[in-house]
C-alpha positions in Angstrom: -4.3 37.1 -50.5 -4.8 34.3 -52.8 -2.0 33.7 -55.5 -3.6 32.7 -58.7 -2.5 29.9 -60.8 1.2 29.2 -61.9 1.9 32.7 -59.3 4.6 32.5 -57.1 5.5 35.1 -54.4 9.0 36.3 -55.5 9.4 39.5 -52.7 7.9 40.6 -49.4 8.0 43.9 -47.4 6.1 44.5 -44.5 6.0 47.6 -42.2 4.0 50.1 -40.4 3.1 53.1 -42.2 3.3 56.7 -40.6 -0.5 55.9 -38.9 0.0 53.4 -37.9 -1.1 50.6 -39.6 0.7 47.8 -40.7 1.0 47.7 -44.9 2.2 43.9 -46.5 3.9 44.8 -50.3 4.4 41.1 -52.2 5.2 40.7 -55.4 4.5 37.7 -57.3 5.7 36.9 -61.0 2.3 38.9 -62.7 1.6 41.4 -59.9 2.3 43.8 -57.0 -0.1 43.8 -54.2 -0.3 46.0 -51.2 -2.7 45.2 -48.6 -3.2 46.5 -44.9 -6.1 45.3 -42.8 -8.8 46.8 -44.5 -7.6 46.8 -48.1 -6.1 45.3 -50.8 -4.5 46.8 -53.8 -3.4 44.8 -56.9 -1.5 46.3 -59.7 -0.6 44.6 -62.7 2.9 44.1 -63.1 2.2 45.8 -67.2 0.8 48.4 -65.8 3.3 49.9 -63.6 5.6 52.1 -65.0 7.9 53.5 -61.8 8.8 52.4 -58.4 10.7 54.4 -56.1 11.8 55.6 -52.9 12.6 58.4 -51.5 14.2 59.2 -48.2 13.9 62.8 -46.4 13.3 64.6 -43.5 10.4 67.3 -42.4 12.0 70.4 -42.3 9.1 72.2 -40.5 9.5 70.1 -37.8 12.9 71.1 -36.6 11.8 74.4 -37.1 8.6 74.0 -35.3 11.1 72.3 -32.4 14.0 74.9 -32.1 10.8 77.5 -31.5 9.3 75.6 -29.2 12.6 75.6 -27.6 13.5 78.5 -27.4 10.0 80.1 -26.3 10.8 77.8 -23.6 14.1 79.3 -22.6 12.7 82.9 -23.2 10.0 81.6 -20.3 12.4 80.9 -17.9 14.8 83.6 -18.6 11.7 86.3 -18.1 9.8 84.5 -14.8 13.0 83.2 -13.3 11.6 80.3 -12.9 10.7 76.8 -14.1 7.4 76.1 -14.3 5.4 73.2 -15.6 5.3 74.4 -19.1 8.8 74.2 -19.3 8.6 70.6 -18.9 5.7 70.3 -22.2 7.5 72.5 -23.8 10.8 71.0 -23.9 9.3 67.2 -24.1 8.0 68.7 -26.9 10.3 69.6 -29.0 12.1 66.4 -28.1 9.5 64.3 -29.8 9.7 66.8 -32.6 13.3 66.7 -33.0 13.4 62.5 -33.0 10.7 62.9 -35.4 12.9 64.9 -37.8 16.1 63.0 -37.3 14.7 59.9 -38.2 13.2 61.2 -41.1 10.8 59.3 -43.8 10.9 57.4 -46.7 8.1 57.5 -49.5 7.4 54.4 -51.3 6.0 55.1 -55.2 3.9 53.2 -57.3 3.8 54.8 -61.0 1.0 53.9 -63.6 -0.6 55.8 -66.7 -3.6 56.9 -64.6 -1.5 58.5 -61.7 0.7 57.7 -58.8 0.0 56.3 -55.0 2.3 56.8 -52.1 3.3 55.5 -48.9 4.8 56.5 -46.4 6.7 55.1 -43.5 8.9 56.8 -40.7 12.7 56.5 -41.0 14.9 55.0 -43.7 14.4 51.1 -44.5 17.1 49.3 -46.1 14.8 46.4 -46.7 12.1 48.6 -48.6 15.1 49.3 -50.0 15.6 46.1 -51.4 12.3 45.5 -51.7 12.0 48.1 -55.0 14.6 47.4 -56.5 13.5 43.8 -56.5 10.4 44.7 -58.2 12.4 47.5 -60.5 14.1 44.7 -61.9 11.3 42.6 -62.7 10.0 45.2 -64.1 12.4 45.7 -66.8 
């Protein structure tokens, strides 16, 4: 990214997003940018009218995992054995339960022609901090 003149980088939050891929957000006295390694986003900072956050959880998952977990037990309970399903089953809904417990956070970017979001696993204290620096040099 190349600052332009009298720009100064006042913020920077980097992180992977829920792919993957790892997302850089600066923001510099006129502008926010987001870039990852394909991209790069600009937004002007007179265009933006909201940024937010917003932490939660996928509620399909846990439900997804307690199935899976239980069509496990109701496996073993009807062979009488343990087999190697068990085993993909329950690994399963592991993964599914960290997945849910660690939740997401959705990062907004508001302007008069709509809204683009990102998202990244599990709640960030330094996005966090991030938005709210640029909420107040937005206002």
């Amino acid at each position: 990214m190349k600052f332009g003149d009298q720009e100064s980088k006042l913020a920077e939050y980097c992180c992977k997003d829920e792919l993957g891929r790892k997302i850089s957000c600066i923001l510099t006295d006129r502008r926010l940018v987001i870039s990852d390694k394909n991209s790069e986003e600009s937004y002007p900072l007179g265009k933006i009218t909201v940024v937010s956050t917003v932490y939660g959880r996928y509620w399909w998952v846990i439900l997804i995992a307690m199935l899976t977990a239980l069509t496990c037990l109701a496996d073993i309970a009807f062979r009488g054995e343990v087999s190697s399903s068990w085993f993909v089953g329950f690994t399963s809904a592991g993964i599914m339960f960290y997945l849910w417990f660690i939740g997401y956070t959705k990062f907004s970017i508001g302007q008069m022609g709509g809204n683009k979001r990102y998202s990244i696993f599990g709640k960030d204290e330094k996005l966090t901090a991030f938005v709210d620096s640029v909420n107040e040099k937005l206002s």
